[in-house]
PATOR-476619 format. One record per residue (C-alpha): residue in three letters; y, z, x. Coordinates in steps of 0.05 Angstrom, whole numbers. Example, Ala and Ser with C-alpha at 12.3 -4.5 7.8 and 13.67 -1.06 7.14 Angstrom:
<nodes>
(ALA,(-90,156,246))
(SER,(-21,143,273))
</nodes>
This chain:
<nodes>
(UNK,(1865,2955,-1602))
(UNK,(1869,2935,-1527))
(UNK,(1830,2903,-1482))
(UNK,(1762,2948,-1455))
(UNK,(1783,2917,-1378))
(UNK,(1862,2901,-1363))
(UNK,(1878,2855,-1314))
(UNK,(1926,2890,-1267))
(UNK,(1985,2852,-1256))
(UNK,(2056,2858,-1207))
(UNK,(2113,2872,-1261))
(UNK,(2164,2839,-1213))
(UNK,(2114,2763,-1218))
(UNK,(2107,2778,-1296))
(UNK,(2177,2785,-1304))
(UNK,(2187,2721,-1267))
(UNK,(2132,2671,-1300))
(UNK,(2173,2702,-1369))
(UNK,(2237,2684,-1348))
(UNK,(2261,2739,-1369))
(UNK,(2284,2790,-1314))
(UNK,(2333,2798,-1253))
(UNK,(2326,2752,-1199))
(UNK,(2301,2798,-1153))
(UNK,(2285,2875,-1160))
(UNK,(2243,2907,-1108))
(UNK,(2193,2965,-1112))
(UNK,(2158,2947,-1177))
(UNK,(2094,2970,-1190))
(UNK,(2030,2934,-1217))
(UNK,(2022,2947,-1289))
(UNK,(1962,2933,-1344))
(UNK,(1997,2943,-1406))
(UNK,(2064,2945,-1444))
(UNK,(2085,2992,-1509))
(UNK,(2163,2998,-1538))
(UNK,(2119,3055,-1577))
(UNK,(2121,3122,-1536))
(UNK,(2073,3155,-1566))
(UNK,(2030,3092,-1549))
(UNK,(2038,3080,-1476))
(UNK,(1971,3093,-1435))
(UNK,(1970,3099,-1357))
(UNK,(1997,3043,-1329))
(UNK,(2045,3021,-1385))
(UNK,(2110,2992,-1380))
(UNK,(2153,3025,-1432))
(UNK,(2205,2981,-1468))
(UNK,(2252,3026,-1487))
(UNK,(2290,2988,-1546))
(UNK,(2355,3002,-1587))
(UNK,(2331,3023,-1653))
(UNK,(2375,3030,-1715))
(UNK,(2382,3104,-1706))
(UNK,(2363,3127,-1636))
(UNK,(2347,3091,-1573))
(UNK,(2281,3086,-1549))
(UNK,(2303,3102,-1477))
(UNK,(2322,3177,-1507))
(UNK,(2241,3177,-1504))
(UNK,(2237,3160,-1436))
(UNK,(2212,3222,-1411))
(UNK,(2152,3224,-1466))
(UNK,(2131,3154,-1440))
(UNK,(2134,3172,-1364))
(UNK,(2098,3238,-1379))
(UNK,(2040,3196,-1411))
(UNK,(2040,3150,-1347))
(UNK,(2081,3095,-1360))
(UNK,(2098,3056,-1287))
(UNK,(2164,3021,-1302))
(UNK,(2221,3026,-1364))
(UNK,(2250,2957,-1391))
(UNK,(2310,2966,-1425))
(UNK,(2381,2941,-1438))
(UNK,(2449,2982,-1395))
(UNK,(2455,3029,-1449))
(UNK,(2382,3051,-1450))
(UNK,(2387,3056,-1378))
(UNK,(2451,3108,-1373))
(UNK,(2402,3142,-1423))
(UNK,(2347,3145,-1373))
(UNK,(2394,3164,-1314))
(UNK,(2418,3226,-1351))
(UNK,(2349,3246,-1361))
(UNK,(2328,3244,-1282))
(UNK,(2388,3278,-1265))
(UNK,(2390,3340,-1314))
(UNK,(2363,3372,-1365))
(UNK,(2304,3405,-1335))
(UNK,(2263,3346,-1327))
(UNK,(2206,3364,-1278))
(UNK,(2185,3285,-1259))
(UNK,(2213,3221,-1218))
(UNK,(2224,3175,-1266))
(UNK,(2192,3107,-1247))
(UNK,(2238,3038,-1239))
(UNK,(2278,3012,-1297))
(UNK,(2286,2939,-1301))
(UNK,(2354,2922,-1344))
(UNK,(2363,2861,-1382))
(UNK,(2411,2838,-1431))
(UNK,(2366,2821,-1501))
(UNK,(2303,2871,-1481))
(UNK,(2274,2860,-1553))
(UNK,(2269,2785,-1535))
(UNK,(2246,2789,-1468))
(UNK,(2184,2843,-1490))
(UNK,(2146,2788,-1522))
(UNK,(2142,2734,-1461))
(UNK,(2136,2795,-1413))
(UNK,(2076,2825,-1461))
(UNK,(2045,2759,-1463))
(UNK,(2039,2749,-1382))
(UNK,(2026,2828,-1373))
(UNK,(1964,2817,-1432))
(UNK,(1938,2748,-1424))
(UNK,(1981,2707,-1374))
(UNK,(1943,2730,-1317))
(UNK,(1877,2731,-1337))
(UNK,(1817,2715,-1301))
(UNK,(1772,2660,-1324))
(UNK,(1723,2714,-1336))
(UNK,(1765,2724,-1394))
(UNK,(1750,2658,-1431))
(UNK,(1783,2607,-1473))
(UNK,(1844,2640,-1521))
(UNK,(1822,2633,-1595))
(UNK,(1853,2578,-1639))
(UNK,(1909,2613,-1666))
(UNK,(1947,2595,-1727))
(UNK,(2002,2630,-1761))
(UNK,(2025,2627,-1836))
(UNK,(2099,2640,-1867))
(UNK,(2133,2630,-1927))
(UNK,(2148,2679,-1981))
(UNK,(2086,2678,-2026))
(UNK,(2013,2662,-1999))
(UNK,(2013,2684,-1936))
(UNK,(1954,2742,-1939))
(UNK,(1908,2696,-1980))
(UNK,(1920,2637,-1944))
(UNK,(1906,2671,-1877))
(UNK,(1850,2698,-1908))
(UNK,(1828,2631,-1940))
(UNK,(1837,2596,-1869))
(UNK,(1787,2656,-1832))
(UNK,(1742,2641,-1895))
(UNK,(1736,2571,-1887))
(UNK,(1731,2570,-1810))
(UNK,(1667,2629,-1816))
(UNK,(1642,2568,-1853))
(UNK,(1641,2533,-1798))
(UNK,(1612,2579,-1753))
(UNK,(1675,2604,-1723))
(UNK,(1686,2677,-1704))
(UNK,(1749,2703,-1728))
(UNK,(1803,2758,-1718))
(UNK,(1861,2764,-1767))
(UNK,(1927,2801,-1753))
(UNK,(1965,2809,-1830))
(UNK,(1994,2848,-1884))
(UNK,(1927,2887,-1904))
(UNK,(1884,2896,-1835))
(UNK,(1880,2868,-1771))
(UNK,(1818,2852,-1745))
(UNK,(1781,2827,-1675))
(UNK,(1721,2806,-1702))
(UNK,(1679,2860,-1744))
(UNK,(1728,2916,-1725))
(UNK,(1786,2929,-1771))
(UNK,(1846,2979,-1778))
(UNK,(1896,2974,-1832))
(UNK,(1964,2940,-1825))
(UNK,(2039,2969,-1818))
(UNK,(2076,2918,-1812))
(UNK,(2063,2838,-1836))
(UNK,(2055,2822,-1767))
(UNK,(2052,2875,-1707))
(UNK,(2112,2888,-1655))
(UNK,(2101,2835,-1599))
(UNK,(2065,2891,-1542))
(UNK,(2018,2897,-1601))
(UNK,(2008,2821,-1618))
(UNK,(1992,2796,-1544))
(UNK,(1935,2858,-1532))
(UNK,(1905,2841,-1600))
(UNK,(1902,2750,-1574))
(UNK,(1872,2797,-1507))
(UNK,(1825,2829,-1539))
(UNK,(1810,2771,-1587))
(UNK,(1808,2735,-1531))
(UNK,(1755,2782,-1485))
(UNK,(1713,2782,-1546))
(UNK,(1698,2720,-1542))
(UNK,(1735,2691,-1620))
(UNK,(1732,2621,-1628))
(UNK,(1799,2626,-1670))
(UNK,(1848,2683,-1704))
(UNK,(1890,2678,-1763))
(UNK,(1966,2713,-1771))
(UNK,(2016,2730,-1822))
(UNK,(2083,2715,-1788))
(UNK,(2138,2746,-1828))
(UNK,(2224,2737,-1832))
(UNK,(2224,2801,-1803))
(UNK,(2172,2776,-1745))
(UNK,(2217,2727,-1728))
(UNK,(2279,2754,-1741))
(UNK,(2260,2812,-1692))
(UNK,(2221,2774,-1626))
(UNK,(2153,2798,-1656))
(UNK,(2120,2727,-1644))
(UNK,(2161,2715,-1585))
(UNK,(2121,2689,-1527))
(UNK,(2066,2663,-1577))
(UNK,(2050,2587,-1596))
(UNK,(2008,2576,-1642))
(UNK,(1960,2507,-1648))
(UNK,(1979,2496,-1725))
(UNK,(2034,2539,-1768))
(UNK,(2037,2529,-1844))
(UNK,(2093,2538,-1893))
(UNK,(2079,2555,-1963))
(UNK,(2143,2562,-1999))
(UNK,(2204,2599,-2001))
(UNK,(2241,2639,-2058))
(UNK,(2284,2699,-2061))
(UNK,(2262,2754,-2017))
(UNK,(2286,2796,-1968))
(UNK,(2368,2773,-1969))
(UNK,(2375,2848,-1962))
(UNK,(2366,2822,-1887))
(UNK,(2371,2751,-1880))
(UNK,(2438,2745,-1926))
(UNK,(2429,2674,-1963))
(UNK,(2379,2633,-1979))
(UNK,(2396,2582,-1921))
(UNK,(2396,2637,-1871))
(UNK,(2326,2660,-1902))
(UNK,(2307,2577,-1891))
(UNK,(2330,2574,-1817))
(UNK,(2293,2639,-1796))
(UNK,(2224,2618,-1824))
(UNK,(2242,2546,-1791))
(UNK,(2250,2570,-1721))
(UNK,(2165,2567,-1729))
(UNK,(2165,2499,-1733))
(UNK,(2191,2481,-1670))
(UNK,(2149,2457,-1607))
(UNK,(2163,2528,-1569))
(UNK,(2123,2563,-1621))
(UNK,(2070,2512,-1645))
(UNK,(2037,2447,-1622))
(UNK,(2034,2421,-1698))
(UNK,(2040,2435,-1772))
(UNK,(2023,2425,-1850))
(UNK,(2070,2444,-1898))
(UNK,(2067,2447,-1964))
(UNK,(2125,2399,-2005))
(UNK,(2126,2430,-2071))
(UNK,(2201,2454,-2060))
(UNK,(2263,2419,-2033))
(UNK,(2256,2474,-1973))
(UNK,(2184,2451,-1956))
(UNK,(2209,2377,-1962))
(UNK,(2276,2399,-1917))
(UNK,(2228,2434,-1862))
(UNK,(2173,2374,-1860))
(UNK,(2237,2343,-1837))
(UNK,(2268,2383,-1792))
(UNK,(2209,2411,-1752))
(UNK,(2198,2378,-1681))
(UNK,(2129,2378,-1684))
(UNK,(2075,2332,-1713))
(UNK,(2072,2352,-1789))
(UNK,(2020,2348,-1847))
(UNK,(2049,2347,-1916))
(UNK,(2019,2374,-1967))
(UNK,(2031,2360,-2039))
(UNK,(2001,2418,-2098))
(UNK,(2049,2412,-2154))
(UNK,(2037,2355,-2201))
(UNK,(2105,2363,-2229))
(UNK,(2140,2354,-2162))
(UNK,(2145,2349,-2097))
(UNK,(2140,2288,-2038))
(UNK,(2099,2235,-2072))
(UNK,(2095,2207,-1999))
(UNK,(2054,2270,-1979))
(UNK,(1995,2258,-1932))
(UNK,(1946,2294,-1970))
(UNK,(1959,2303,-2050))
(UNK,(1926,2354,-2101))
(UNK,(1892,2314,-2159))
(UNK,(1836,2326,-2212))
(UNK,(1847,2403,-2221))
(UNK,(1806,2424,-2274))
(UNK,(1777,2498,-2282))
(UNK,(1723,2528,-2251))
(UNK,(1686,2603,-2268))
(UNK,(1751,2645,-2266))
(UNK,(1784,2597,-2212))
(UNK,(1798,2517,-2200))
(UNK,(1759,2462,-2176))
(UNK,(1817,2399,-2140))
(UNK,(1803,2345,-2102))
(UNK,(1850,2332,-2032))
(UNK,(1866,2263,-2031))
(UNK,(1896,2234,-1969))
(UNK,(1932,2183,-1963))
(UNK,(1894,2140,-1921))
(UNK,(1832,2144,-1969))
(UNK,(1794,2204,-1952))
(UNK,(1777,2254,-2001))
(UNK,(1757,2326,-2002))
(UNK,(1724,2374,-2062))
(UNK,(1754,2433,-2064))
(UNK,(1743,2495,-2104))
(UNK,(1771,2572,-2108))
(UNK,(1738,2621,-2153))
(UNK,(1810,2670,-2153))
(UNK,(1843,2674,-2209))
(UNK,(1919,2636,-2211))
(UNK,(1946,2561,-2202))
(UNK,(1983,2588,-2137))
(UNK,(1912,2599,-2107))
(UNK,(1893,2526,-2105))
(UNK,(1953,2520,-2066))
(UNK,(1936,2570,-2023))
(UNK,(1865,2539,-2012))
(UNK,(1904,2470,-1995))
(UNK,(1936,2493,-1941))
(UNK,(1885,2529,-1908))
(UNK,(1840,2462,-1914))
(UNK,(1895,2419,-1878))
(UNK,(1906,2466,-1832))
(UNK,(1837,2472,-1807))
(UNK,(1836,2399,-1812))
(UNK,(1897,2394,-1768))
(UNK,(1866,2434,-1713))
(UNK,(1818,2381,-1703))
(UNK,(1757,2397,-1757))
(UNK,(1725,2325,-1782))
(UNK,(1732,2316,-1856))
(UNK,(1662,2312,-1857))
(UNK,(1649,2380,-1820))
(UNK,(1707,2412,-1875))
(UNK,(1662,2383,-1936))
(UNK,(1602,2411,-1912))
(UNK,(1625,2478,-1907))
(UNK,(1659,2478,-1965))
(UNK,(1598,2455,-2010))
(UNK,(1546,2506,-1974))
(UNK,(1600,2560,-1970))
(UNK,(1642,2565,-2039))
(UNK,(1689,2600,-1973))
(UNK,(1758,2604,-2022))
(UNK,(1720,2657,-2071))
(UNK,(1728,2703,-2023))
(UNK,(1767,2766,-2050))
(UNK,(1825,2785,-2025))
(UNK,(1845,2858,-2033))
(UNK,(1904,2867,-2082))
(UNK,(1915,2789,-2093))
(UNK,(1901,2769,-2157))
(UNK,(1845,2816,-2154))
(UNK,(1800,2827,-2222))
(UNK,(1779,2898,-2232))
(UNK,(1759,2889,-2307))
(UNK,(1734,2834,-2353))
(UNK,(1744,2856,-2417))
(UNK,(1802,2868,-2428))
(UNK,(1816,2816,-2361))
(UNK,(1845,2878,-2313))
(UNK,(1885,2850,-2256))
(UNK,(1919,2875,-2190))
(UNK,(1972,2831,-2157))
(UNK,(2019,2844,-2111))
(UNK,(2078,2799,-2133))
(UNK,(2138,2838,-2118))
(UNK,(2186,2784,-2112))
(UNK,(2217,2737,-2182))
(UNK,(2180,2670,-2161))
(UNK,(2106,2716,-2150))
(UNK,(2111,2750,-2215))
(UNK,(2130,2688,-2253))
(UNK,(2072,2647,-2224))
(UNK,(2023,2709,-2222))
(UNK,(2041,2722,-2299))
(UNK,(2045,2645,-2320))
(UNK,(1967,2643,-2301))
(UNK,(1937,2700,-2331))
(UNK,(1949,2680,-2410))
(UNK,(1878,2675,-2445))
(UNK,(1867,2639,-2513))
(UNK,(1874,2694,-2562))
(UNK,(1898,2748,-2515))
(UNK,(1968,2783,-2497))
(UNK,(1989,2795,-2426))
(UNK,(2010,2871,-2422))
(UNK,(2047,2873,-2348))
(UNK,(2069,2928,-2311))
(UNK,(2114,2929,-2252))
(UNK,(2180,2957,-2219))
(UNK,(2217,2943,-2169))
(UNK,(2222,2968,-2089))
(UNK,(2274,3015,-2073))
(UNK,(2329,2998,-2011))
(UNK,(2313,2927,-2015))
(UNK,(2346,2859,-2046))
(UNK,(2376,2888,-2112))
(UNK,(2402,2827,-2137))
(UNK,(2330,2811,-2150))
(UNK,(2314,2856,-2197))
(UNK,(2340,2846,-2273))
(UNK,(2310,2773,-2248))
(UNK,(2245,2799,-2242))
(UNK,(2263,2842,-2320))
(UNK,(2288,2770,-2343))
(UNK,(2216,2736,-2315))
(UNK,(2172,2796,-2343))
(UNK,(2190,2796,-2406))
(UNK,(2193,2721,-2416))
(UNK,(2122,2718,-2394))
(UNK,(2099,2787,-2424))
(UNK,(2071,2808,-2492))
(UNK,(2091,2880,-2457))
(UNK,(2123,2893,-2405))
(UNK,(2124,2963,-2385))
(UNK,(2183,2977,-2333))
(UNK,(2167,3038,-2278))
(UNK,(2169,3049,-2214))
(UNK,(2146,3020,-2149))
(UNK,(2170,3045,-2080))
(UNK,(2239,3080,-2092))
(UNK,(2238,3106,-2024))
(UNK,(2314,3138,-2018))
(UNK,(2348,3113,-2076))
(UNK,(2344,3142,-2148))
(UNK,(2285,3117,-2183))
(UNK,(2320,3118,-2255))
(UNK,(2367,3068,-2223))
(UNK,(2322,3018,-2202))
(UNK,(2282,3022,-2260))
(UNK,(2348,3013,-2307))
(UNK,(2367,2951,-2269))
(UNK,(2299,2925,-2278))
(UNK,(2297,2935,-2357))
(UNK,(2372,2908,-2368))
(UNK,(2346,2837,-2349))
(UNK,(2287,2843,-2393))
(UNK,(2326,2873,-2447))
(UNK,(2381,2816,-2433))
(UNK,(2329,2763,-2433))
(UNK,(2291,2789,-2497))
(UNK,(2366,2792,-2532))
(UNK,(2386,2732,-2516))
(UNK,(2329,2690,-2515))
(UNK,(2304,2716,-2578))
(UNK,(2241,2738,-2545))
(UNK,(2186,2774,-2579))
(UNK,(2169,2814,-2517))
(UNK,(2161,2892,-2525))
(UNK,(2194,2925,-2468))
(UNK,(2170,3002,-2442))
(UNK,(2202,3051,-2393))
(UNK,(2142,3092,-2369))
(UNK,(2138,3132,-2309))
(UNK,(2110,3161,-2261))
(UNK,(2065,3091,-2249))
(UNK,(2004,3123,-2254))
(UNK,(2019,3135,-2335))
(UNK,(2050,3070,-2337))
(UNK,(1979,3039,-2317))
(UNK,(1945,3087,-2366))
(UNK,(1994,3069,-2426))
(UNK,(1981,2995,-2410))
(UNK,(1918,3000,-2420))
(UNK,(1920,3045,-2479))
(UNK,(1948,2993,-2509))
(UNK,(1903,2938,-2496))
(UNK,(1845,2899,-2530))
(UNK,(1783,2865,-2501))
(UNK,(1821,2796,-2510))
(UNK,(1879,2818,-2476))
(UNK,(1899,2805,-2398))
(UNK,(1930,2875,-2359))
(UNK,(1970,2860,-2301))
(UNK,(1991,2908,-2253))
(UNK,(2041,2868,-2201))
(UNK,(2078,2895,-2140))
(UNK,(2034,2944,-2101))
(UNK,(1972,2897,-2083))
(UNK,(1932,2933,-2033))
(UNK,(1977,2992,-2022))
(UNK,(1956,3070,-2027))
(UNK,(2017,3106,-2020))
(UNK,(2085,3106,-2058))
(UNK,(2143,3125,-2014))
(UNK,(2184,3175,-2060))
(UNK,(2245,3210,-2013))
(UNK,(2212,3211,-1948))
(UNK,(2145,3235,-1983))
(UNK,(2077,3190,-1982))
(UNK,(2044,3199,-2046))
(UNK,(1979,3174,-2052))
(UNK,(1977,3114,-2097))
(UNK,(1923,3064,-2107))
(UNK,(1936,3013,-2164))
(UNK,(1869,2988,-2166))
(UNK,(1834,3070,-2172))
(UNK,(1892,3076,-2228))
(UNK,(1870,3026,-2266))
(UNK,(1794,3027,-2251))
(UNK,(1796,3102,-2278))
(UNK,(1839,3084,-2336))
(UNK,(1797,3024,-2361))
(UNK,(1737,3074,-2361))
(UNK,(1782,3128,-2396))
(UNK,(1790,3083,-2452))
(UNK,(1719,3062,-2457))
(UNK,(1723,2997,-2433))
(UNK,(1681,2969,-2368))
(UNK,(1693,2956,-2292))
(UNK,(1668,2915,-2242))
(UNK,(1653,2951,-2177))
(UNK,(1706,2967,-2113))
(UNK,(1713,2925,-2070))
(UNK,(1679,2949,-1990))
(UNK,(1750,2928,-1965))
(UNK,(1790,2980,-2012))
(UNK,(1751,3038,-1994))
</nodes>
């Protein structure tokens, strides 16, 4: 997804208005486009040719040159790699110039955004509003929430996350959270040519750890929390905290709202070095000085009417027909941050009374696929998701019967955690598997059950706990087991439709499993969602 009409621009006065390349190189070429993806690069292309964990990306040099790449950026390394390749090995083209620099995954983002957008006619139009959500949980219905709410008011939208992106009524599915940076500035392009009035993103640990948002600033960030995830890459919890806060600084937005619930919301309110809106969900906790404060929850249909209360007097009604307390969280923060790019109040009430904009669904969050017994798909995958995705599901009357494993080559430590929650929260809980990729799936699922079986021993907990795999009988057995009062929830998948089992992509749709196992058993569905097919 590129722009229909480049703008051609010199390399050599790109590299210079990004700071990032030599002083002085001469006989660059004018370029329209940048890709560190060879198989991606299109006529005109710079390639970045990046060190990767296993291979170097200038060792596909001659790929990107044969497709009609101009110009190679890379570090000294990737350039001996290059140099090899003009001077041997049968290689029947000139290869173009390579520009070296130090930290080439760093200096791809500010160079994508001048190649895509910095030189840009007025032709072009205004950029979209752009704002960009982290935190651990919430990010894919928030952004989702936000683009909801801003349709609402009229606004034409793009969205760039965990489950699609899309530039306005086009949509492909995701890979990553959020895009390598080449891919990031051609989508704002495109978004951009279009003619969007704003654009919504998931920015992830890894996006930031790994320059994906570099060259971006977005007009309002938002936080939503932090809890153990990923230390399988960020180490400790404070180094987790510092990567997500490098957002929050004036470089890569112009302002913020950030939800307080936590000590690290409260700590990055604080530390960020932009103007910040606090926002305060919990009524148990967080800042009681928070600028806007939820109040009056009561239920509503399936979901939760609030109210926002700022602190200066102004009040809006708020309501979200997903399931889960998280979610009116999750609304919050997409109100104040549509509020904080410069919407009235007034406008915000409107669209929220003619709109009901935080019902919309959300594919594989929280997302109902029966009634009867209450069949639900989640995609908690993390200890602090599944305990608030499972502490919100209990009917009067009912059991919760959960299933849910845990990811293979990923943060281990989390995993008898996420037993421990399961079966504290669970009637059920049957253990299997969810994405073992490389690593024994008997493994995974054993350190998985020995919380649960820890917790259920030494809590005296009256929790059954099940070992059932492959996940597609786990599904079926759950709801085998299940009565029309009961709640099924499936957590850890979400929208996903393939399992990763030793290099092999089976195909594996949670919500299909348990559509066709609810209707095995005799029991009812409601209809797929247009989004899931």
């Amino acid at each position: 997804m590129r722009p229909r009409a480049p703008h051609p621009v010199e390399l050599s006065a790109a590299l210079a208005a990004a700071g990032v390349g030599p002083a002085a190189q001469d006989g660059l070429p004018t370029v329209t486009g940048i890709t560190l993806d060879s198989r991606s690069v299109l006529p005109g292309d710079v390639y970045a040719a990046l060190p990767g964990a296993a291979r170097h990306g200038a060792e596909f040099a001659v790929q990107a040159v044969r497709a009609g790449a101009l110009a190679i950026l890379t570090d000294e390394s990737g350039a001996r790699i290059v140099a090899e390749a003009a001077r041997g090995g049968g290689v029947d083209l000139r290869m173009p110039p390579v520009v070296v620099v130090p930290d080439p995954r760093h200096a791809v983002g500010p160079l994508a955004r001048e190649i895509f957008s910095g030189r840009q006619d007025d032709r072009a139009g205004a950029p979209p509003a752009l704002f960009g959500i982290t935190g651990t949980n919430g990010k894919t219905t928030s952004t989702y929430f936000l683009n909801a709410l801003l349709e609402a008011l009229g606004r034409s939208t793009g969205l760039i996350g965990t489950i699609e992106i899309r530039a306005g009524a086009d949509a492909i599915p995701s890979a990553l959270t959020t895009p390598e940076s080449p891919q990031v500035h051609s989508l704002l392009a495109l978004m951009r040519e279009r003619g969007l009035d704003a654009a919504s993103m998931e920015v992830s640990s890894h996006a930031l750890e790994f320059g994906r948002v570099d060259g971006v600033r977005f007009d309002v960030a938002g936080f939503t929390n932090l809890t153990q995830d990923h230390l399988d890459l960020h180490g400790t919890m404070e180094d987790y905290f510092a990567v997500k806060a490098t957002l929050f600084t004036a470089e890569r937005c112009r302002r913020a709202v950030v939800l307080v619930d936590d000590v690290w919301g409260r700590r990055l309110a604080d530390a960020a070095d932009v103007p910040v809106l606090t926002v305060r969900t919990g009524e148990d906790g967080g800042d009681p000085a928070a600028d806007w404060t939820v109040t009056g929850v009561g239920p509503s249909g399936l979901g939760h009417a609030f109210v926002l209360a700022g602190r200066t007097g102004e009040h809006l009604r708020v309501r979200t027909g997903l399931p889960g307390t998280f979610n009116i969280s999750n609304a919050a923060l997409a109100t104040i941050m549509v509020l904080a790019s410069g919407v009235a109040v007034e406008d915000i009430q409107r669209a929220l009374d003619a709109h009901d904009p935080f019902t919309t669904e959300v594919p594989g969050r929280m997302q109902l696929i029966g009634e009867n017994p209450a069949a639900i798909v989640d995609f908690a995958h993390n200890p602090d998701a599944l305990e608030r995705t499972l502490a919100s599901v209990r009917r009067p009357g009912g059991r919760v019967i959960s299933v849910f494993g845990a990811t293979g080559q990923r943060d281990e430590t989390k995993r008898p955690i996420m037993g421990a929650v399961g079966a504290r929260l669970s009637d059920i809980l049957i253990v299997t598997d969810d994405d073992p990729h490389d690593e024994d799936d008997a493994v995974i699922r054993a350190a998985v059950r020995s919380g649960a079986d820890a917790a259920v021993r030494e809590e005296g907990l009256d929790c059954e706990v099940l070992e059932v795999f492959p996940r597609a009988d786990a599904i079926d057995r759950a709801v085998a087991l299940a009565t029309p009062s009961d709640t099924i929830i499936i957590a850890g998948r979400g929208h996903e439709v393939w399992q990763e089992v030793k290099g092999v992509n089976l195909s594996l749709d949670d919500r299909v499993e348990l559509r066709s196992a609810l209707t095995r058993h005799g029991f009812s569905v409601l209809s797929a969602s247009g989004i899931e097919s």
